[in-house]
C-alpha positions as CSV (number, residue, x, y, z in Angstrom):
1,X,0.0,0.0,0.0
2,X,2.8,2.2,0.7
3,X,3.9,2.1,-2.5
4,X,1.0,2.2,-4.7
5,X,-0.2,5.4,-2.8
6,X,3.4,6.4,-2.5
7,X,3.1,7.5,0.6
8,X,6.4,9.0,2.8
9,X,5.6,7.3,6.2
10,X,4.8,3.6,6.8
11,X,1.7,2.0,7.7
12,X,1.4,-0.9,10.1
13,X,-0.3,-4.2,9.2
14,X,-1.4,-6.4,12.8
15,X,-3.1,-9.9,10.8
16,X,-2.4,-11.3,14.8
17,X,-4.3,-8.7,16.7
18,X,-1.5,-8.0,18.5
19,X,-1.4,-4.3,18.4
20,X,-4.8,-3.4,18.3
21,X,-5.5,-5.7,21.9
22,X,-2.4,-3.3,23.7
23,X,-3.6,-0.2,22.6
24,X,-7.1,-0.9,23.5
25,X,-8.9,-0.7,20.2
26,X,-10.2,-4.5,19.7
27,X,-13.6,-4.4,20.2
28,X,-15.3,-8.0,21.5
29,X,-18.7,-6.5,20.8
30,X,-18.1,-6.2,16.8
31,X,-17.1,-10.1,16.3
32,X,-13.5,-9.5,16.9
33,X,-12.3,-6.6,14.6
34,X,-10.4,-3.1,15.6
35,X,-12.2,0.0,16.5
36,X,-11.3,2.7,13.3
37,X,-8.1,3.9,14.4
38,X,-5.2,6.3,13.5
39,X,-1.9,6.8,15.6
40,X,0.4,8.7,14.1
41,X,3.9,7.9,15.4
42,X,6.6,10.8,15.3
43,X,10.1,9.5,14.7
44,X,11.2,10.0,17.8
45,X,8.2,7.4,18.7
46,X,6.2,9.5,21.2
47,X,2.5,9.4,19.9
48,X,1.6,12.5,17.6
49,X,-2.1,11.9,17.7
50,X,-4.2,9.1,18.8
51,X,-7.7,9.4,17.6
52,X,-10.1,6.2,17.9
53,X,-13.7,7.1,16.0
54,X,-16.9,5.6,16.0
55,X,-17.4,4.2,12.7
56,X,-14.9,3.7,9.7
57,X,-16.0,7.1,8.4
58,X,-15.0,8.7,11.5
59,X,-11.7,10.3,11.0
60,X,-9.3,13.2,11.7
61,X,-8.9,15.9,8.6
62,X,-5.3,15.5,6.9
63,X,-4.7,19.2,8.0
64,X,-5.4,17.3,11.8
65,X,-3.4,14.5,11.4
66,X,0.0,16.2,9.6
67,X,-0.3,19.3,12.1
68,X,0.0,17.0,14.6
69,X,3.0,15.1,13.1
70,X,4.9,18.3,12.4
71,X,4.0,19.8,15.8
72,X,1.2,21.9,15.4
73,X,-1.6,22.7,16.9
């Protein structure tokens, strides 16, 4: 995916479940599956934004998510 969309960060792929049970995002109630998620991870690997919505349509705006990346507000 990173390469087809070309994209300059990398996204992670958890088939086990692994990450989505420690950072408290599986969901028991759905039949198993992760609550729509995006952490964006700054190099220095504190957490840039953490934002958990309520459906799969539910998300920050990119202006959101990359301000918080770079530092904004």
């Amino acid at each position: 995916m990173v390469a087809k969309l070309l994209l300059p960060f990398s996204l992670l792929s958890d088939p086990a479940g692994s990450v989505i049970k420690a950072w408290d995002v599986w969901t028991d109630s759905e039949g198993g599956i992760a609550k729509p998620s995006i952490f964006a991870i700054r190099r220095d690997g504190s957490i840039a934004l953490a934002y958990i919505g309520r459906d799969f349509a539910d998300r920050p705006s990119d202006e959101e998510l990359f301000n918080s990346i770079r530092g904004g507000d």
